[in-house]
C-alpha positions in Angstrom: 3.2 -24.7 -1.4 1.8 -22.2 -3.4 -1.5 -22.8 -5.9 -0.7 -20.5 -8.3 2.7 -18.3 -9.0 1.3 -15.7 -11.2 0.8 -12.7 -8.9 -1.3 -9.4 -9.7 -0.6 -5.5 -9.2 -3.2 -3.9 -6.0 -1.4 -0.4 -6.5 1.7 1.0 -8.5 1.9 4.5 -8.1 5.1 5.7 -9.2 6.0 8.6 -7.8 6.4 9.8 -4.2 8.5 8.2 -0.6 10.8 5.8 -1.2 8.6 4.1 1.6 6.1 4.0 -0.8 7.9 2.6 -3.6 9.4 -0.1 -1.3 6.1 -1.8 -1.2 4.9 -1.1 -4.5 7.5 -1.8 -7.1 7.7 -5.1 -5.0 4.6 -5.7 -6.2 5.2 -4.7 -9.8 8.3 -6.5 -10.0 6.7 -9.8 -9.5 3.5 -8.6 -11.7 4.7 -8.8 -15.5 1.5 -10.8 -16.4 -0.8 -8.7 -14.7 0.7 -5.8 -16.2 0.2 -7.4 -19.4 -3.5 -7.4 -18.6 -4.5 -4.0 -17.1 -3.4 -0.6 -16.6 -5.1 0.5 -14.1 -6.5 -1.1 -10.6 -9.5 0.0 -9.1 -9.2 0.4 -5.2 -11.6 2.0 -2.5 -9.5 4.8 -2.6 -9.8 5.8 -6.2 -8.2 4.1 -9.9 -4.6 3.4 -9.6 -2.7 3.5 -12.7 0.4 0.3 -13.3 3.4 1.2 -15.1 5.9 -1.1 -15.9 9.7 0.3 -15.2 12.0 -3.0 -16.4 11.4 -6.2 -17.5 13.3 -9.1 -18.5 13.9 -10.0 -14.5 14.2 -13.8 -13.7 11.7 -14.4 -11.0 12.4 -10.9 -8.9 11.9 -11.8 -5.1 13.3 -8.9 -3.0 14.8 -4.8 -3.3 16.7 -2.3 -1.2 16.9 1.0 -2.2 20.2 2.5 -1.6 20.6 6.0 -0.6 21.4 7.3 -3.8 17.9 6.1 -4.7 19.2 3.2 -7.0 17.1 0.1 -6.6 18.9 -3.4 -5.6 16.9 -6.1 -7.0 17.5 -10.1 -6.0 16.6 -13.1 -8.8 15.4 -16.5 -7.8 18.0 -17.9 -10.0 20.9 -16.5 -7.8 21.6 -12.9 -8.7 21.7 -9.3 -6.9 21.3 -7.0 -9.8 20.9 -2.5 -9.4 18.0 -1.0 -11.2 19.1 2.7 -11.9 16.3 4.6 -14.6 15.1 1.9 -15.5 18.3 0.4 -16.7 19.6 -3.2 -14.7 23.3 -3.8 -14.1 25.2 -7.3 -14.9 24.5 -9.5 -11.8 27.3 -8.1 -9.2 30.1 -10.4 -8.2 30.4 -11.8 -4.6 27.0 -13.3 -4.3 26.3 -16.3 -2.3 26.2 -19.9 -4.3 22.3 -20.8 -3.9 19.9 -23.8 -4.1 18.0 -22.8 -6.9 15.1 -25.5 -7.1 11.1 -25.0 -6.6 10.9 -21.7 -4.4 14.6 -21.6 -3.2 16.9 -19.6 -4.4 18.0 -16.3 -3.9 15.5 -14.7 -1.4 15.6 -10.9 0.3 17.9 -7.9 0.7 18.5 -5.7 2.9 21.0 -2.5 3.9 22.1 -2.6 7.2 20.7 0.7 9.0 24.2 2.1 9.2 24.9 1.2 5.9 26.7 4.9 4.9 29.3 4.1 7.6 29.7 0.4 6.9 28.2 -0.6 3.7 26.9 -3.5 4.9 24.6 -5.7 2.5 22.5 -8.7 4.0 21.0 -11.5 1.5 19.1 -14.0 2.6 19.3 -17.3 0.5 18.9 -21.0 -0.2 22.0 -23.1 0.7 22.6 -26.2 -1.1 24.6 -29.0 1.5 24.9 -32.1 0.9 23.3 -34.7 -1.2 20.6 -32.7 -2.5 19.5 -31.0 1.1 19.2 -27.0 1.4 18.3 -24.3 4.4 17.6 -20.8 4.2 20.7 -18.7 5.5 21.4 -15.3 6.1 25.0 -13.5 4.9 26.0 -10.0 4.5 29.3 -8.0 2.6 29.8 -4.9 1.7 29.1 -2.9 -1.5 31.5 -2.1 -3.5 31.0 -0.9 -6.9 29.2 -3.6 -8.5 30.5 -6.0 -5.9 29.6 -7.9 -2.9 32.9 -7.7 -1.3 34.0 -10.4 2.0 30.7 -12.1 2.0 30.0 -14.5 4.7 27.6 -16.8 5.8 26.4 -15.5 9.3 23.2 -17.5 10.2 22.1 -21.0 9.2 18.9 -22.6 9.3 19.1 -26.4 10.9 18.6 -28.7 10.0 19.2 -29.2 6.4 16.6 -30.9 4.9 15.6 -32.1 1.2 12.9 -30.3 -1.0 12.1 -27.2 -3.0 9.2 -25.7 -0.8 9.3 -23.1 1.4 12.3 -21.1 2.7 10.5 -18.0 3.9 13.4 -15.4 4.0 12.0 -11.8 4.6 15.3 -9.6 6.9 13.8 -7.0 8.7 16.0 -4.7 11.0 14.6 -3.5 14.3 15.6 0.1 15.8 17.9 -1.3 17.6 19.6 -3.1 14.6 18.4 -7.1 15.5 17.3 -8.8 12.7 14.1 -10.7 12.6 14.8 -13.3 9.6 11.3 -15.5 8.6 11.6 -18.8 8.2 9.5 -22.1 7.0 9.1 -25.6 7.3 10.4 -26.3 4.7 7.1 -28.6 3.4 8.0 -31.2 6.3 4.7 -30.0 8.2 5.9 -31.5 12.4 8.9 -29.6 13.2 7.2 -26.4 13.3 6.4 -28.0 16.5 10.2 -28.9 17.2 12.0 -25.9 19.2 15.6 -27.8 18.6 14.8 -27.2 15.0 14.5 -24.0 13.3 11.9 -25.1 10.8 8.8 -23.1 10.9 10.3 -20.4 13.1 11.3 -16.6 13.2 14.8 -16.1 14.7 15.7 -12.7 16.2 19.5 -12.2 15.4 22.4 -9.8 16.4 23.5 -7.8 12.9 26.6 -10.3 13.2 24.2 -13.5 12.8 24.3 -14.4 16.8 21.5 -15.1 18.9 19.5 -11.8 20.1 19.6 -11.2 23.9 16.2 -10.8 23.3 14.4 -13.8 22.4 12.4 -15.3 24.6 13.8 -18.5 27.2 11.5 -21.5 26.8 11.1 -24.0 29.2 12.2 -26.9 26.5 16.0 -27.3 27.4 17.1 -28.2 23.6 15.2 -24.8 22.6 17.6 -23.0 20.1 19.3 -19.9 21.0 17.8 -18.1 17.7 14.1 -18.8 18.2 11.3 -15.7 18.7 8.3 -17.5 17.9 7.6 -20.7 16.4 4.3 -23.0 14.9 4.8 -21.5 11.7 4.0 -22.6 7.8 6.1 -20.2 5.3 6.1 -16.6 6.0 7.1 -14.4 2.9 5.2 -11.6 4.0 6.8 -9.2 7.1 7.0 -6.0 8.2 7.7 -3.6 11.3 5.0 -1.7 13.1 6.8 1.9 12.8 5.0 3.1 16.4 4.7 -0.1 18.5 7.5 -1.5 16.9 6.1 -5.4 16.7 6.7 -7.8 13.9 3.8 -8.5 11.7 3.6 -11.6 9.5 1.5 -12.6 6.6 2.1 -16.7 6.2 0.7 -18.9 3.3 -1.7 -21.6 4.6 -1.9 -25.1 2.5 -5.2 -25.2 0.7 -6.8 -21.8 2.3 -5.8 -20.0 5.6 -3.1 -17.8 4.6 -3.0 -15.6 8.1 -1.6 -12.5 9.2 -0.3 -11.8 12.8 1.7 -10.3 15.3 4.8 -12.3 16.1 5.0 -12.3 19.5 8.0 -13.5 21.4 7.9 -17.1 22.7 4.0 -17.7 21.1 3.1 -21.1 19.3 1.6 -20.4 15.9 -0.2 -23.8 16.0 0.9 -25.1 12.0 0.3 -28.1 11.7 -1.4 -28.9 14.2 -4.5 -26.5 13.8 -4.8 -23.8 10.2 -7.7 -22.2 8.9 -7.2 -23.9 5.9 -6.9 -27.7 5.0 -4.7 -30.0 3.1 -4.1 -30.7 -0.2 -5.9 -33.8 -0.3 -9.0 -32.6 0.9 -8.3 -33.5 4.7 -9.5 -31.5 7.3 -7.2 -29.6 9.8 -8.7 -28.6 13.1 -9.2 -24.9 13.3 -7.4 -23.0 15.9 -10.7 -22.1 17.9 -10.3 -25.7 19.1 -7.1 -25.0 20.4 -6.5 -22.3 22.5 -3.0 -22.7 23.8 -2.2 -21.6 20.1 -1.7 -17.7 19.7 -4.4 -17.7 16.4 -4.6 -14.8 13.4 -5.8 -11.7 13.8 -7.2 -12.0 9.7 -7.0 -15.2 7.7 -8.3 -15.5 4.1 -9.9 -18.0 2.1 -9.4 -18.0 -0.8 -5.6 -17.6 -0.2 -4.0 -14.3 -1.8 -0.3 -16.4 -0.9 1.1 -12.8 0.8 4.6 -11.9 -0.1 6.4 -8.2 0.8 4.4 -5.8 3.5 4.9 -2.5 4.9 3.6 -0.5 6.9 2.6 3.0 5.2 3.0 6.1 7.1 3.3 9.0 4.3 1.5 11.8 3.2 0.9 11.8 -0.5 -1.9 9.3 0.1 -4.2 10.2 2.8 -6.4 7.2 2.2 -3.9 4.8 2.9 -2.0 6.5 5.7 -1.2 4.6 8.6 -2.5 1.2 6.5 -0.7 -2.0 6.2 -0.1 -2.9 2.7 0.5 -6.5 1.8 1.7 -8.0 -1.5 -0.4 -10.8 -2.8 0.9 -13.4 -5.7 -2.5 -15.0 -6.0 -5.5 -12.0 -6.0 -8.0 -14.3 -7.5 -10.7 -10.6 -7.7 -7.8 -8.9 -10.1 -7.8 -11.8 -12.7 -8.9 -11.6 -16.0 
C-alpha cells in the first residue's frame, strides 16, 4: 500500500530523445502538485527546470509515444487518451472494461515493437470478476484512428482475488519481442510464496499472451507456466538493461524497504517472508540478511520513495546522466515543501 499518493518532479527537461521524454513526462504527468510548488529541481548535475504540458488528467499512470511522436496517455479511471501539442483527445473507443477501485484501474501501455506493420497496442489493466474480485490482465488491439480496434484479453492474472491494493502492471518488450508484465500480491502478503498462483510474480509472455519458452522450470510440479521470478510485493517500477538486456525492478516495501533489483529467472524475492522494511503495525519483518536462500536488493530505501516508471538513459544531450538509471518516485519526501 502506498503512504502517500502525491508524487514530486526529480527532472523534466523538455526537449531532446523521445527516450528521454519517456521517463520524464512520466514523472510530470503524475506531478501536478509538485508542479504547483516549484519550477525548478536542483540535481547533482545542475537546476532542472519543470514545465507543465497538460493538465486536467484523471490520475495518469502510463504513456507510449507513437511514431509520429504523439503521446498515448492511460487514466486510472479507465481511459487511453493521445496527447498531441499539448492538446488530449476524447478517451478512444475499444478500451478494456476495468476495476477501478483503490490502485486498480487502468494501468500501462505499450506499442508492440513491430507496431508500423501491425499496429498493435497492449494495455495492461484491472479486471473486475465476480463478486467484487479483480486481477491485473494484459490485452492488446490495434490502433485505429481514435480506436482500439478487436481488443482481447490475452493474459490473466490467477487467481482473482478481492481488494484495491496492488496490481503492479508495468509491459516491457524484450528484443526478442517476450513481454515481461509485473505483477503484485495483491495485499494478500503469502502467495508471493505460492508458485501455482501468480500473485507477487513477473511472467515472461509470448506477444500473443502465452507462456515464454523462456521461463525458468521449477522443481514445484503446480509451478505456472507464466512465472520468471517470484517473492515479490508490488512492482510499478521496470525497465530493460539496453546492453545486458536484464529486467530491472523497483518494488514498494510496506512501511520502508522499497528495493530495486535484477529479476532474475527462477529467483525468490523473499516478500513476505523477509523485507527491509516492516509492517504497518509496527511489527518487525526479518531482514533478508537472515535469509540467504532469498536473492536480496541490490539498493533499498528507507524512507520509501514508492518507485513507479524507470528507464534506462543512454543519450547524449545529458552527459551527466548517460548510461544512468532513472526511476520515478511518487513519494520524494527531500522535494517537499
Amino acid at each position: 500500500m502506498r503512504k502517500n499518493t502525491r508524487s514530486q518532479a526529480v527532472a523534466i527537461p523538455l526537449v531532446g530523445q523521445q527516450k528521454i521524454l519517456i521517463s520524464f513526462l512520466t514523472l510530470l504527468l503524475f506531478s501536478l502538485t509538485a508542479l504547483a510548488q516549484k519550477s525548478t529541481v536542483r540535481t547533482d548535475a545542475g537546476d532542472v527546470q519543470v514545465h507543465k504540458i497538460v493538465e486536467n488528467l484523471d490520475h495518469p499512470w502510463g504513456m507510449a509515444f507513437l511514431p509520429d511522436g504523439r503521446l498515448l496517455v492511460t487514466e486510472r479511471a479507465g481511459t487511453l487518451r493521445i496527447l498531441k501539442d499539448s492538446t488530449l483527445s476524447e478517451p478512444l473507443m475499444g478500451t478494456p472494461e476495468v476495476f477501478a477501485q483503490g490502485q486498480g484501474g487502468m494501468l500501462d501501455v505499450a506499442l508492440h515493437p513491430n507496431f508500423q506493420e501491425n499496429q498493435y497496442i497492449y494495455l495492461s489493466f484491472a479486471e473486475p470478476g465476480n463478486n467484487g474480485t479483480a486481477s491485473t490482465a494484459l490485452g492488446r488491439g490495434k490502433l485505429e484512428g481514435n480506436t482500439i480496434k478487436d481488443f482481447e484479453t490475452i493474459f490473466r492474472m490467477e487467481p482473482k482475488v478481492e481488494g484495491p491494493n496492488h496490481f503492479g502492471g508495468r509491459i516491457l518488450f524484450t528484443e526478442g519481442n517476450d513481454i515481461f508484465l509485473t505483477l503484485a500480491e495483491r495485499f494478500k502478503f503469502e502467495p508471493a510464496q505460492d508458485l501455482s498462483s501468480h500473485l507477487g510474480t513477473v511472467v515472461r509472455l509470448e506477444d500473443d499472451g502465452s507462456a515464454s519458452e523462456e521461463n525458468p522450470t521449477f522443481k514445484d510440479a503446480n509451478a505456472l507456466a507464466e512465472i520468471w521470478s517470484y517473492g515479490h510485493r508490488n512492482i510499478e517500477s521496470a525497465a530493460i538493461h539496453p546492453e545486458t538486456g536484464a529486467l530491472w525492478v523497483a518494488e514498494m516495501g510496506p512501511m520502508g524497504g522499497d528495493e530495486l533489483q535484477p529479476a532474475k529467472a527462477g529467483k525468490n524475492y523473499g516478500w513476505p517472508v523477509v523485507s527491509w522494511g516492516d509492517n504497518y503495525d509496527g511489527t518487525e519483518i526479518p531482514k533478508p540478511t537472515t535469509r540467504p536462500e532469498f536473492a536480496d536488493a541490490v539498493i533499498h530505501w528507507t524512507p520509501t520513495i514508492s518507485p513507479s516508471g524507470m528507464i534506462f538513459y543512454d543519450g547524449d544531450l545529458f552527459p551527466e546522466w548517460k548510461n544512468s538509471m532513472m526511476i520515478g518516485g511518487l513519494l520524494l519526501p527531500e522535494l517537499c515543501g
